[in-house]
KOLPA-205645 format. One record per residue: residue in three letters; x negated, y, z negated of N, C-alpha, C in turn. Coordinates in steps of 0.02 Angstrom, whole numbers. Each point is the difference from the previous one (the first is absolute). Layout:
+--------+--------+--------+--------+--------+--------+--------+--------+--------+--------+
: residu :    n.X :    n.Y :    n.Z :   ca.X :   ca.Y :   ca.Z :    c.X :    c.Y :    c.Z :
+--------+--------+--------+--------+--------+--------+--------+--------+--------+--------+
:    ala :      X :      Y :      Z :      X :      Y :      Z :      X :      Y :      Z :
...
+--------+--------+--------+--------+--------+--------+--------+--------+--------+--------+
This chain:
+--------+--------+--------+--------+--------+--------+--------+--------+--------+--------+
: residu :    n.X :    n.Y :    n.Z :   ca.X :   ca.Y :   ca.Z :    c.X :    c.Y :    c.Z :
+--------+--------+--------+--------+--------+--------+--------+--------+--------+--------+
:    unk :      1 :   -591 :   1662 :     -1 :    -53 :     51 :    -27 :     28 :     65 :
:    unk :    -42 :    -20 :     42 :    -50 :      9 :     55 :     46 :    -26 :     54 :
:    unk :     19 :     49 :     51 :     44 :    -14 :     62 :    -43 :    -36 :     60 :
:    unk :    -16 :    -78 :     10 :    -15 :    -33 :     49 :    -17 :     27 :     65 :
:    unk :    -56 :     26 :     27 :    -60 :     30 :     53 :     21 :    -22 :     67 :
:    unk :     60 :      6 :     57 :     20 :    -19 :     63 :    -56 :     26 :     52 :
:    unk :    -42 :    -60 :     18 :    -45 :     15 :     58 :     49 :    -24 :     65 :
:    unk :    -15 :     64 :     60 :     27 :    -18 :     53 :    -22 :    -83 :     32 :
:    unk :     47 :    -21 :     55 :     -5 :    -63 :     10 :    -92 :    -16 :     46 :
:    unk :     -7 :     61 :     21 :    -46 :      3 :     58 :    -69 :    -18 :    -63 :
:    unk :     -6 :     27 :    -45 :    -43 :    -12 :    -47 :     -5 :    -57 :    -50 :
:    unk :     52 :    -30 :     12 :     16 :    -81 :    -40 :    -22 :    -35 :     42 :
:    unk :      0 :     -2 :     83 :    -20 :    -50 :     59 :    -63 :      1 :     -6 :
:    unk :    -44 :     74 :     -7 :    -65 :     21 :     10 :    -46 :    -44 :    -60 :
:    unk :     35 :     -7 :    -55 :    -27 :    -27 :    -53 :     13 :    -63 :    -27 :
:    unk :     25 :    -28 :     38 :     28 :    -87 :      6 :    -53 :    -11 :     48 :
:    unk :     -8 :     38 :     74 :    -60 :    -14 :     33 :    -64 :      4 :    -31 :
:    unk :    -21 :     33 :    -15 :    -73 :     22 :    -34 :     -7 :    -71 :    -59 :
:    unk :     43 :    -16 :    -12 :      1 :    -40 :    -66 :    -11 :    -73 :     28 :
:    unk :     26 :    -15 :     71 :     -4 :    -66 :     31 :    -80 :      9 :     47 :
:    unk :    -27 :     32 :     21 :    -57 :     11 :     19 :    -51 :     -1 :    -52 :
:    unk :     14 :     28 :    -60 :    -52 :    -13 :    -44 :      1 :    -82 :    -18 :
:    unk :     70 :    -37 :     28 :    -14 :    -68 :    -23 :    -31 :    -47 :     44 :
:    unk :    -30 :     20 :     51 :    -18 :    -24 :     60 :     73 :     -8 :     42 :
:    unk :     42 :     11 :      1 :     66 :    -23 :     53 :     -3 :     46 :     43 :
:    unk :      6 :     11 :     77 :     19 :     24 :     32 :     71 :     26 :    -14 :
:    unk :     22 :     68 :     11 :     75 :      6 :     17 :     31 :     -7 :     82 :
:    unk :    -36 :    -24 :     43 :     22 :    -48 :     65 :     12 :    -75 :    -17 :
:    unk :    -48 :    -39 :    -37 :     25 :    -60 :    -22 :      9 :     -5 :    -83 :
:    unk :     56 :    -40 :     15 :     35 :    -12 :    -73 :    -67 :    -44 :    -59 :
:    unk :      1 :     -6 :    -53 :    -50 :    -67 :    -46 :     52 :    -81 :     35 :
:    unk :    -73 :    -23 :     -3 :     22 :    -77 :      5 :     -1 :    -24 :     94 :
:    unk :     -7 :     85 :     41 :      6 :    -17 :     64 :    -67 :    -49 :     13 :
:    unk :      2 :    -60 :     45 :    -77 :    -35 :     19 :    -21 :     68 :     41 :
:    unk :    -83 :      1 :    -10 :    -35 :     20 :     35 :    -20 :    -29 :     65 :
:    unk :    -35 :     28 :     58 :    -10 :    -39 :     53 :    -58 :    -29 :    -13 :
:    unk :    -26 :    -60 :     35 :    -84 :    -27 :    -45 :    -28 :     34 :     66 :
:    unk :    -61 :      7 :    -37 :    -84 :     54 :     40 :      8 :    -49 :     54 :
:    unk :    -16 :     37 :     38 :    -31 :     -5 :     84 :    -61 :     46 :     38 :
:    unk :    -30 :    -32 :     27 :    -45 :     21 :     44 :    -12 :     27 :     61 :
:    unk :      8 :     31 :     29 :    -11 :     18 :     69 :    -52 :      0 :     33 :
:    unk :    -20 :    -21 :     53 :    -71 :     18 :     36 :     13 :    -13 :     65 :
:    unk :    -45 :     34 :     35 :      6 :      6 :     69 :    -55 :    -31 :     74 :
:    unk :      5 :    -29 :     27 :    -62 :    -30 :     26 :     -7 :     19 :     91 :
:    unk :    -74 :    -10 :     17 :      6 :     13 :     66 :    -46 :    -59 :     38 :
:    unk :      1 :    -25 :     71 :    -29 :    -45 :     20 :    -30 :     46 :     69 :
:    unk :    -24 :    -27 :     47 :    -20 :      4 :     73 :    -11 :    -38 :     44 :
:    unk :    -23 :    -17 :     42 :    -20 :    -36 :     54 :    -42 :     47 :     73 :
:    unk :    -61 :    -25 :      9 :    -34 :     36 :     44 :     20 :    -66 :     60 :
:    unk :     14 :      7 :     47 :    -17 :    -54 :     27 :      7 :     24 :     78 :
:    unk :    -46 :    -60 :     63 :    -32 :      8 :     40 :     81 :     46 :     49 :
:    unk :      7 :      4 :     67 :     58 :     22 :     36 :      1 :    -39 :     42 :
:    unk :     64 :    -13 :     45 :     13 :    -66 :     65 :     -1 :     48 :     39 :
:    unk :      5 :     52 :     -1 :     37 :     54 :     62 :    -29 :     62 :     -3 :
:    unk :    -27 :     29 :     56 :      7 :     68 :     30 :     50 :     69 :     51 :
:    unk :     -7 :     27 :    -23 :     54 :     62 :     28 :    -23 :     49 :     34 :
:    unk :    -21 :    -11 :     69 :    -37 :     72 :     27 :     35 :     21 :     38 :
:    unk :      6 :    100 :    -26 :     34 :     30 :     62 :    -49 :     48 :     24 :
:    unk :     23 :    -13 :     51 :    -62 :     50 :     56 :     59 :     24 :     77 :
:    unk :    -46 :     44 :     -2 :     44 :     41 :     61 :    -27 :     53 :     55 :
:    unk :     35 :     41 :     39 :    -23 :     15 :     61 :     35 :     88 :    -13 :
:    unk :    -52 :     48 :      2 :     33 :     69 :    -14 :    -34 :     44 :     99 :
:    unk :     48 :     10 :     20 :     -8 :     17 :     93 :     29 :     67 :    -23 :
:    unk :    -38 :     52 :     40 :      6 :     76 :      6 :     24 :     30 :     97 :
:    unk :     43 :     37 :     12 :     11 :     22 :     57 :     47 :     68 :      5 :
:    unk :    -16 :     13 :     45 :     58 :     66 :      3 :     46 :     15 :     17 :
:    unk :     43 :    -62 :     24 :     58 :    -35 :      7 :     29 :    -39 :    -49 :
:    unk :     52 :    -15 :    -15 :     25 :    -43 :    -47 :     -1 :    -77 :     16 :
:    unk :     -1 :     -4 :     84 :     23 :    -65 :     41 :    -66 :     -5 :     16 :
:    unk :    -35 :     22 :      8 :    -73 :    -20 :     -9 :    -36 :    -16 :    -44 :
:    unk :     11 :     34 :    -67 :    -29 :    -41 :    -59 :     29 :    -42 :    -30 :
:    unk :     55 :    -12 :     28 :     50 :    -93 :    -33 :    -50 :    -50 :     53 :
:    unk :     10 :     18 :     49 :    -17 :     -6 :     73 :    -89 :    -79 :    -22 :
:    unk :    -33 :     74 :    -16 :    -57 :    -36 :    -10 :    -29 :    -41 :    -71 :
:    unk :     49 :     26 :    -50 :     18 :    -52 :    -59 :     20 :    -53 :     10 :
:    unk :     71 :    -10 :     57 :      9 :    -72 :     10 :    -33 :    -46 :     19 :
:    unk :    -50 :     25 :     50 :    -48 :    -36 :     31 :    -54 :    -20 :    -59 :
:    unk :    -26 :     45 :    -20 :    -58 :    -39 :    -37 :     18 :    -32 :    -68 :
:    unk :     82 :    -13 :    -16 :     45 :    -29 :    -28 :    -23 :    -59 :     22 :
:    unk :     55 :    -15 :     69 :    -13 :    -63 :      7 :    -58 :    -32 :     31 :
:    unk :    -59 :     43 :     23 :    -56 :    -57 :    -28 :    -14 :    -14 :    -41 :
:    unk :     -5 :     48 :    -70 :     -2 :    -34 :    -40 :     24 :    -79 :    -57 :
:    unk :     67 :      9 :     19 :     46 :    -73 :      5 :    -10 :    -23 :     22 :
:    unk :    -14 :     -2 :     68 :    -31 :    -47 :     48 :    -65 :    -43 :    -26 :
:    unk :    -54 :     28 :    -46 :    -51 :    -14 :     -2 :      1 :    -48 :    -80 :
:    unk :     67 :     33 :    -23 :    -23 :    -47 :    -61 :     35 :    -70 :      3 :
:    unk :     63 :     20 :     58 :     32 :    -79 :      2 :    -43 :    -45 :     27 :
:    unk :    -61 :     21 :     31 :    -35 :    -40 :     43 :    -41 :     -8 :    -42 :
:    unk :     -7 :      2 :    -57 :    -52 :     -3 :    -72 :     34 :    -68 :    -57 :
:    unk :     66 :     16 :     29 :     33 :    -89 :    -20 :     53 :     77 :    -59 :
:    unk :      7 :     41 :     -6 :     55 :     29 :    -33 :     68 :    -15 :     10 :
:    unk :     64 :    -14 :    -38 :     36 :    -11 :     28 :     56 :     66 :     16 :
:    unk :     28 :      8 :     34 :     58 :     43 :     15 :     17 :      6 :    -54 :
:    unk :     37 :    -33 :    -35 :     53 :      9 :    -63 :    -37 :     29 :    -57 :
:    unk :    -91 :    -12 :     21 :    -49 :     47 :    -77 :    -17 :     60 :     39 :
:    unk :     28 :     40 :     50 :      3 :     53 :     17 :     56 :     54 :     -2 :
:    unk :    -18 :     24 :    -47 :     60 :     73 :     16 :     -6 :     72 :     11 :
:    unk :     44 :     25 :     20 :    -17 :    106 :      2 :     25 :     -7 :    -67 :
:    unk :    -78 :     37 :    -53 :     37 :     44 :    -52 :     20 :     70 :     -2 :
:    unk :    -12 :     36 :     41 :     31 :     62 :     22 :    -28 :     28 :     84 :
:    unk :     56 :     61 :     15 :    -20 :     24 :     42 :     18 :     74 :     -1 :
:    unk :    -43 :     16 :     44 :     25 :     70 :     13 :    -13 :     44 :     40 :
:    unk :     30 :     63 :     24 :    -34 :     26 :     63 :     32 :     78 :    -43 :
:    unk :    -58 :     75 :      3 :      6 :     41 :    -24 :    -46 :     46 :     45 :
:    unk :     48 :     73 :     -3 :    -50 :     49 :     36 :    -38 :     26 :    -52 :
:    unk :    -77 :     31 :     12 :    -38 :     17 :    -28 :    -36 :     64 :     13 :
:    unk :     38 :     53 :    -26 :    -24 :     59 :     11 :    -61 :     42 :     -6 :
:    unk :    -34 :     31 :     45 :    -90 :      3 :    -12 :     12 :     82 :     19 :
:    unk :    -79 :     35 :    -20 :     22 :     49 :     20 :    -11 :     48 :     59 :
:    unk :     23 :    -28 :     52 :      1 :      9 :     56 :     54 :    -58 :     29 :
:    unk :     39 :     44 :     76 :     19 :    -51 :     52 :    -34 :    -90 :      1 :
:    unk :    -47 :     32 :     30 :    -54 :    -62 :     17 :    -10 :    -37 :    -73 :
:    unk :     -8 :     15 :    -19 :    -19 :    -40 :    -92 :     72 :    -49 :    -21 :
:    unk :     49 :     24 :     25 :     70 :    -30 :    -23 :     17 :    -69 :     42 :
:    unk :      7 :    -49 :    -37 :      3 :    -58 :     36 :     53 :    -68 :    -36 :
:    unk :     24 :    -33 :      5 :     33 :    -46 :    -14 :    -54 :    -64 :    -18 :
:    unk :     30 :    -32 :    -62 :    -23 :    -33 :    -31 :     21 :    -66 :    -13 :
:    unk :     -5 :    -85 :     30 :     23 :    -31 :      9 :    -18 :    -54 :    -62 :
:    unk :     22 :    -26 :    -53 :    -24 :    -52 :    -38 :     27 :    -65 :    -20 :
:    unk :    -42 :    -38 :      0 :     28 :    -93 :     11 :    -22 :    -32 :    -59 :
:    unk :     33 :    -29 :    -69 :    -38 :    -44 :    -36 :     46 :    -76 :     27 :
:    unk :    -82 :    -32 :    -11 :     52 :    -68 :     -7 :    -18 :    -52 :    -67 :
:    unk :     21 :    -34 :    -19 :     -3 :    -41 :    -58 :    -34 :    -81 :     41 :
:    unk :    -54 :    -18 :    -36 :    -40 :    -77 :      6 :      5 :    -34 :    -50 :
:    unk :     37 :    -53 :      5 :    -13 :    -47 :    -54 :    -31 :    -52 :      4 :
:    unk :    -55 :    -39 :    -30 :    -23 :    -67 :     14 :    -16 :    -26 :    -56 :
:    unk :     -3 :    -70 :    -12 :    -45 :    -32 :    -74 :    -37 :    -24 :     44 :
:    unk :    -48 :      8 :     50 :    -68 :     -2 :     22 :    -67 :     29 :    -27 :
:    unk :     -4 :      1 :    -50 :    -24 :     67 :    -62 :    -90 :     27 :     51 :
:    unk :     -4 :    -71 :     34 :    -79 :      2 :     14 :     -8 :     51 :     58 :
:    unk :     67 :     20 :     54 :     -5 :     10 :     36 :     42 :     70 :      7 :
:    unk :      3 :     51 :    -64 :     26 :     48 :      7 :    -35 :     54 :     16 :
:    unk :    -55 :     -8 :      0 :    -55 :     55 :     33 :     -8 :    -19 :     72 :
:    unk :     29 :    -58 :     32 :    -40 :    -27 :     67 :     79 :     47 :     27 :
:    unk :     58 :      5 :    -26 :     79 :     16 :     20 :    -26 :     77 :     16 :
:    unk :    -14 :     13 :    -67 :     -3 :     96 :      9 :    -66 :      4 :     52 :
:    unk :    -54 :    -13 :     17 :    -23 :     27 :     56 :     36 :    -19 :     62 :
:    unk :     36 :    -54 :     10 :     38 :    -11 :     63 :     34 :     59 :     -1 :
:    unk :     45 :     16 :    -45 :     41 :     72 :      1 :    -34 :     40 :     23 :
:    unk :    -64 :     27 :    -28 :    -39 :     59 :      9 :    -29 :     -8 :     61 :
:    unk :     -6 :    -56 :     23 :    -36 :    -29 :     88 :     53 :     27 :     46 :
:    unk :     61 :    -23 :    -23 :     43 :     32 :     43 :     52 :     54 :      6 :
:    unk :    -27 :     40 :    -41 :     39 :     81 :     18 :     18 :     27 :    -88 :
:    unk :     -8 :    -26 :    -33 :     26 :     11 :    -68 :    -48 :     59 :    -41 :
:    unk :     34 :     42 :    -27 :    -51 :     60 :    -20 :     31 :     -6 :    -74 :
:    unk :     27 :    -15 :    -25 :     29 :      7 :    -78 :    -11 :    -55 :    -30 :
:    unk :    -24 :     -7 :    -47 :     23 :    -63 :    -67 :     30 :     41 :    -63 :
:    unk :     57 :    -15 :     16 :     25 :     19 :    -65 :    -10 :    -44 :    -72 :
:    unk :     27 :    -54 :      6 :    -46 :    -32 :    -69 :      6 :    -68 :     -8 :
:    unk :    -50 :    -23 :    -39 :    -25 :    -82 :     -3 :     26 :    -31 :    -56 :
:    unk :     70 :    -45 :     -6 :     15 :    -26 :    -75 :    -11 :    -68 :     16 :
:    unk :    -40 :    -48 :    -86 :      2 :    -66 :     15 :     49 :    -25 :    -39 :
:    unk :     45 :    -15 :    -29 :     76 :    -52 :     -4 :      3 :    -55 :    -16 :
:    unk :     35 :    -32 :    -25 :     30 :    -73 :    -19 :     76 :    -15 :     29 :
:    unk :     -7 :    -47 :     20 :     63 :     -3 :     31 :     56 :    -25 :    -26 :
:    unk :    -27 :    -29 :    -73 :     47 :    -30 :    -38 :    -24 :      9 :    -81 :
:    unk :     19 :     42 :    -44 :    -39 :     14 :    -58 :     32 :    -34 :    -56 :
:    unk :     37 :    -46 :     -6 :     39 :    -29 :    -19 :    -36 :    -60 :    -73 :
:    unk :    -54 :    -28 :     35 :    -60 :    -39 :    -62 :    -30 :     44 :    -53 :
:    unk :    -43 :     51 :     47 :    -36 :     61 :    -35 :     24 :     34 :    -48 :
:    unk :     80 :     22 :     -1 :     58 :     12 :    -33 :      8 :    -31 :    -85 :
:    unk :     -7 :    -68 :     17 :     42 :    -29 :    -38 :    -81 :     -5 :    -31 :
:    unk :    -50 :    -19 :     23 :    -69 :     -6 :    -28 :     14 :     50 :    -74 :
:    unk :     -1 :     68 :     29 :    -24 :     76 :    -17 :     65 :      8 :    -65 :
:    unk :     68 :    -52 :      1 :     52 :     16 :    -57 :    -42 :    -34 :    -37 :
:    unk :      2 :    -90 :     19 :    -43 :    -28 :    -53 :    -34 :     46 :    -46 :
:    unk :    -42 :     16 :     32 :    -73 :     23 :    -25 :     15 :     57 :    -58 :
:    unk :     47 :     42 :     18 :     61 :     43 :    -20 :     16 :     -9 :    -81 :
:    unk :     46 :    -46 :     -1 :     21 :    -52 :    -39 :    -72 :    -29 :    -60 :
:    unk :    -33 :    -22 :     18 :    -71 :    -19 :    -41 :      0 :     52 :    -28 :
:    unk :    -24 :     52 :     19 :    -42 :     50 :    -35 :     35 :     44 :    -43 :
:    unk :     73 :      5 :     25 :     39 :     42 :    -45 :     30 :    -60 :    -79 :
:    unk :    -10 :    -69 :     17 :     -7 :    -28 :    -65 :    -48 :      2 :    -48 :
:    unk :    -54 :     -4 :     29 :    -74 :     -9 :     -9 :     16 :     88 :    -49 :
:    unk :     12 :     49 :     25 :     -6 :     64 :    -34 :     61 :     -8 :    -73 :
:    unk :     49 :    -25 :     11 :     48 :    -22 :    -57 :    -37 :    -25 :    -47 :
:    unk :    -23 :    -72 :     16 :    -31 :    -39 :    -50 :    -46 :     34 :    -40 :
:    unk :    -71 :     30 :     23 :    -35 :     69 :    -18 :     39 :     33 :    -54 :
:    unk :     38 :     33 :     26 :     46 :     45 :    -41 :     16 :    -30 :    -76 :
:    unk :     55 :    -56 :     17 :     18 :    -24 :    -65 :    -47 :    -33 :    -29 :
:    unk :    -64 :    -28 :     14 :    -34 :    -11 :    -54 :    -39 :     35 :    -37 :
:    unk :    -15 :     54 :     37 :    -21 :     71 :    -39 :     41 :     33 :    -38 :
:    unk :     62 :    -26 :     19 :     35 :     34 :    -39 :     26 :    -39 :    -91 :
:    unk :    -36 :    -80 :     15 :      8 :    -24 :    -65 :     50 :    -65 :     -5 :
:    unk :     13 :     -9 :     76 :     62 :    -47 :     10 :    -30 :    -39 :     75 :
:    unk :     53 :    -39 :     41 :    -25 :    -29 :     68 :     75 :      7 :     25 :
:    unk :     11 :    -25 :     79 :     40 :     13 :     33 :     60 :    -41 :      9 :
:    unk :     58 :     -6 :      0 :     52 :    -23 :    -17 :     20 :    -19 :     88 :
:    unk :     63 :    -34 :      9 :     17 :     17 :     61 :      6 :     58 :     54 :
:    unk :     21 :    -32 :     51 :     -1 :     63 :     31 :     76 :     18 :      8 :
:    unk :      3 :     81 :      0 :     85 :      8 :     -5 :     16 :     27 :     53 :
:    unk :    -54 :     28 :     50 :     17 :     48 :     51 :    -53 :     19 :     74 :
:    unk :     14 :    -27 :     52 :    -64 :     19 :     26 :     40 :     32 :     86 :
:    unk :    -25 :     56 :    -10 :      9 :     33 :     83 :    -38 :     52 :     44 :
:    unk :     -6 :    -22 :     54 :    -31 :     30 :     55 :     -9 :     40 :     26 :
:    unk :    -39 :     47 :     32 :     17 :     64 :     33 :    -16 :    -10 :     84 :
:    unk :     11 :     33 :     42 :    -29 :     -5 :     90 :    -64 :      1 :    -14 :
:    unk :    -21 :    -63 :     28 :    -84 :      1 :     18 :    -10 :     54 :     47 :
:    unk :    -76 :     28 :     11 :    -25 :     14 :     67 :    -38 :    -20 :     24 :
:    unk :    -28 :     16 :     79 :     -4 :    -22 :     45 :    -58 :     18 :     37 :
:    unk :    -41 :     -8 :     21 :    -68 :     52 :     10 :    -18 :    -31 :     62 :
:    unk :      6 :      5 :     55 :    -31 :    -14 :     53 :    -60 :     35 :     31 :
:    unk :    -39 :    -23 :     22 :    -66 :     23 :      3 :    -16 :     45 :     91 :
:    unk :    -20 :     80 :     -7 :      1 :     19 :     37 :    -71 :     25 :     17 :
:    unk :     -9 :     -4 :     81 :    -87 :     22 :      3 :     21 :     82 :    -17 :
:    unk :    -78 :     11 :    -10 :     -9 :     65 :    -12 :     -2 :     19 :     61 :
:    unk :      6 :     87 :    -12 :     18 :     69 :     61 :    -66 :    -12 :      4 :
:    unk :    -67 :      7 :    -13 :    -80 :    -15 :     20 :    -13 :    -62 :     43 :
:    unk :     49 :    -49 :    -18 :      4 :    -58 :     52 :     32 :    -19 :     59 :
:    unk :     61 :     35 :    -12 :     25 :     36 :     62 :    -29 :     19 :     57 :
:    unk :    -55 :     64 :    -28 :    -15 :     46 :     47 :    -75 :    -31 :     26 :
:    unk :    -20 :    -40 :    -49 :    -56 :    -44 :     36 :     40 :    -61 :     73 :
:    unk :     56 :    -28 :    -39 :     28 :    -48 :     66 :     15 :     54 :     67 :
:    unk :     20 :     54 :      4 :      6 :     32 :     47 :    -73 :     24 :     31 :
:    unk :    -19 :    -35 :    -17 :   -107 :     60 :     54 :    -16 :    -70 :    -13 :
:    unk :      9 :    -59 :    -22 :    -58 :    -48 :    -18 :      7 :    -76 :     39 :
:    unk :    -13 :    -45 :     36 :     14 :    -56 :     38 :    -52 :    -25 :    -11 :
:    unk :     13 :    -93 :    -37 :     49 :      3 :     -8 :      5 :     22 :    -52 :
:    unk :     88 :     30 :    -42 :     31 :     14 :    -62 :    -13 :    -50 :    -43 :
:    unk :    -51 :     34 :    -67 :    -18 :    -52 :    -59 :     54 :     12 :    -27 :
:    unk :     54 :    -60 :    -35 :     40 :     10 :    -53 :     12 :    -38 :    -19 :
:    unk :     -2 :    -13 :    -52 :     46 :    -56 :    -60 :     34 :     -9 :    -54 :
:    unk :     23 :    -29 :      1 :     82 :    -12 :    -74 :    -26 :      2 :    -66 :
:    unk :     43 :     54 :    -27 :    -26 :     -8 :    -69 :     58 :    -37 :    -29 :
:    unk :     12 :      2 :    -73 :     45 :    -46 :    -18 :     67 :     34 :    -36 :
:    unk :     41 :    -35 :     14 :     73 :     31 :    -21 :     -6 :    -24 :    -82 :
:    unk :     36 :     69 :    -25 :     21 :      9 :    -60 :     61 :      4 :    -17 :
:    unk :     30 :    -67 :    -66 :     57 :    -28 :     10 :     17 :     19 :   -103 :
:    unk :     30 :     18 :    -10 :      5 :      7 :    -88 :     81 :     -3 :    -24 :
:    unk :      4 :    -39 :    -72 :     67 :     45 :    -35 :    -14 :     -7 :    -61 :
:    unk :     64 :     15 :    -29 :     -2 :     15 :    -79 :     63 :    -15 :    -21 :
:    unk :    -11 :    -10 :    -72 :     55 :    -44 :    -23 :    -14 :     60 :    -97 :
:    unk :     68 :    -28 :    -12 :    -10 :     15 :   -104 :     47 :    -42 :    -22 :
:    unk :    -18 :    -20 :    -39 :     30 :    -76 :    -26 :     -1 :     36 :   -105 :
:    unk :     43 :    -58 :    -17 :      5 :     46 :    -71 :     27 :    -76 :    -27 :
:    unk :    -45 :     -4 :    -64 :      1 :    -62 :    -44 :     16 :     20 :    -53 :
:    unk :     31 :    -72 :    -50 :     -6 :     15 :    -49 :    -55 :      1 :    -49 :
:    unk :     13 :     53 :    -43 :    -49 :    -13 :    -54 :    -17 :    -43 :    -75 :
:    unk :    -48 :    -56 :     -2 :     20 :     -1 :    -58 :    -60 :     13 :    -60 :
:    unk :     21 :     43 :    -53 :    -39 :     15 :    -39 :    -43 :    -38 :    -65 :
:    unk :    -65 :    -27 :     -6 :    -38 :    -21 :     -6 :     25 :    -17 :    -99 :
:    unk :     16 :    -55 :    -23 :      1 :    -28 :    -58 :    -31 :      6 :    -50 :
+--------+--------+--------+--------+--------+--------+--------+--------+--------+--------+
């Protein structure tokens, strides 16, 4: 009589598994579990170029002296002509601000070379778009030695937005549909669709245009167009072709 062969338990599990995989069953899901039905994923993107209401110019006043109270001294002054000149340009107070200031010693090498350094930006805002080159030479007419930089803006991006999801939305179906019929089937509902942060592209002159508005009267410049985009992935069902 032949004494019955005790395999450890670890090798009875190992071979109950192997035996359910060769039957197609997962050993995570049990037989008989439903499967989930095919789905699709795709992802879409839109844009919007469109014209700007608004400009943003800061320009400013950089005064050198060998005093500290002398180079605030003569910053303030050609400060406020300069304010002076644009409110009288129809600017209003409230589209004027200081975006920074500052006053720093500046060490040279020599006594005499060492001098204090006085600097003024201020911030312009207008949706006068025609007349932002006629603003910055008034600045530069009256005491202004800096342009720091030229942005054109929307003041409300809120249409362009919703344009650019639309558009979003289309194309990432439009790539689904594609999909599943290449794949032998067409597109079922939709089960899932979400968004990511659009961006935002506001349009800035170039440092070459800059440095032309500073030597050039009058300042040629004009708006290019703001760039408005998002993206979306949306995920359908699939259904496979009969």
């Amino acid at each position: 009589m032949r004494m019955p062969i005790l395999l450890p338990l670890a090798a009875v599990f190992l071979a109950s598994n192997v035996a359910a995989q060769a039957a197609g069953v997962s050993s995570a899901q049990s037989p008989g579990a439903r499967e989930l039905p095919p789905t699709i994923v795709a992802s879409g993107e839109g844009r919007r170029d469109v014209a700007p209401d608004k400009a943003t110019i800061v320009l400013g006043v950089e005064t050198r002296a060998r005093t500290p109270g002398a180079a605030g001294s003569a910053n303030a002054e050609r400060m406020t002509a300069i304010r002076n000149a644009l409110t009288r340009a129809g600017v209003g107070e409230r589209d004027i601000s200081t975006a920074r200031y500052s006053l720093h010693l500046q060490m040279g090498r020599t006594e005499a070379d060492t001098q204090y350094v006085a600097s003024n930006l201020i911030t312009i805002q207008t949706r006068r778009l025609n007349e932002v080159g006629r603003l910055i030479d008034l600045g530069l007419g009256a005491g202004a030695n800096t342009i720091a930089s030229l942005q054109y803006d929307l003041t409300d991006r809120t249409d362009s937005y919703n344009a650019a999801l639309a558009e979003a939305v289309t194309n990432a179906r439009r790539q689904a549909d594609v999909m599943a019929r290449a794949a032998g089937g067409r597109l079922g509902d939709l089960v899932e669709l979400t968004t990511q942060p659009g961006s935002y592209q506001p349009f800035f002159a170039a440092e070459a245009s800059m440095r032309m508005a500073a030597s050039a009267a009058p300042t040629p410049v004009s708006p290019g167009a703001v760039s408005v985009s998002a993206s979306v992935t949306g995920r359908w069902q699939f259904i496979p072709g009969r």
